[in-house]
N, C-alpha and C positions, 0 to 999 in steps of 0.2 A: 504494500500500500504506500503510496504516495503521494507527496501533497501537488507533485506536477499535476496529476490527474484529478484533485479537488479546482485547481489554478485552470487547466484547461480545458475540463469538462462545459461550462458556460459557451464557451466559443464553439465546440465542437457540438455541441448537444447531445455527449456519448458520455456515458462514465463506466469504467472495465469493470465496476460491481456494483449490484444494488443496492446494499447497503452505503454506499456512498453517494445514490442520486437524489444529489439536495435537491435536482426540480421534481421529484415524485415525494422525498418523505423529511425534507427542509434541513437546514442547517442544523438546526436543536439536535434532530435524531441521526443527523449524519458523526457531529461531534460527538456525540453519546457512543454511539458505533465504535467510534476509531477509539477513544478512551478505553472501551470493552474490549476491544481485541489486542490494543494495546498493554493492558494489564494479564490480560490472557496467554500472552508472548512470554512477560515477564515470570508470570507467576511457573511456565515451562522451562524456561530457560533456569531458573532458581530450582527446578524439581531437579534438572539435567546435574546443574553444577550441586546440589545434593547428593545428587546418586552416586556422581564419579568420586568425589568426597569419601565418601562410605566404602565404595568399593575397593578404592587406593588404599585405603587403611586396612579392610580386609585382608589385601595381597599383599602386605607389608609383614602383617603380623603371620602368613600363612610361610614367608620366607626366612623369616626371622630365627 
């Protein structure tokens, strides 16, 4: 997702996802959106760097 395609959506009158077409469900829910899946990224990316965490110390102590 990116914000070129918020920026040129208007001119083109195309946006590459629905949840991003301010002219059908407006700015409010579009912002809404990108926050949600923005926290959503995050909160995976934080599972991932958990896991590998865990894991490394697993195979540390299984060396040791």
């Amino acid at each position: 997702m990116s914000t070129s395609a918020l920026a040129l959506g208007p001119f083109v009158g195309w946006y590459p996802y629905p949840f991003l077409d301010v002219a059908k469900i407006g700015y409010g829910w579009t912002l809404l959106n990108c926050a949600l899946i923005a926290v959503l990224f995050l909160g995976l990316g934080s599972l991932a760097l958990w896991a590998d965490r865990r894991l490394s110390r697993r195979r540390a102590t299984m060396i040791a």
